[in-house]
C-alpha positions, 0 to 999 in steps of 0.5 A: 475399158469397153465395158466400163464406157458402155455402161457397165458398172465395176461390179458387173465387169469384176464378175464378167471379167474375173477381175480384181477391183484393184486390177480394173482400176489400175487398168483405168488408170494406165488407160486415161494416162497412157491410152492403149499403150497403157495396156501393154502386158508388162508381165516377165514371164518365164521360171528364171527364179528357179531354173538356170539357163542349162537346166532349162536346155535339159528340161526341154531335151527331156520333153522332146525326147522321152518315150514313155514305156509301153503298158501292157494291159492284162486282160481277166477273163471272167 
């Protein structure tokens, strides 16, 4: 929005931004009806599409506790 009221052109703020023409205007749009709180990210992150609560419990005791095996390293005389 910034750029936008400053003088920039769409094109320029697509470029700057990595954008979606479609993207910036929605964004126009939430803007002029709802001032900032417009720009709220209402994105729901998170994988629950894929993984149940407890497979997210055992994913995460995973990261935390495995302990990769140590490597050895040869080393070839030459």
């Amino acid at each position: 929005m910034r750029l936008y009221g400053t003088g920039y052109q769409v094109e320029e703020i697509e470029n700057i931004s990595g954008c979606s023409r479609p993207s910036l205007m929605e964004w126009c749009r939430a803007y002029r009806q709802l001032g900032v709180a417009g720009l709220v990210d209402k994105r729901r992150g998170g994988n629950r599409a894929f993984l149940t609560p407890s497979e997210l419990e055992q994913v995460q005791y995973q990261l935390e506790t495995y302990t990769p095996p140590p490597v050895v390293w040869n080393r070839m005389l030459w």
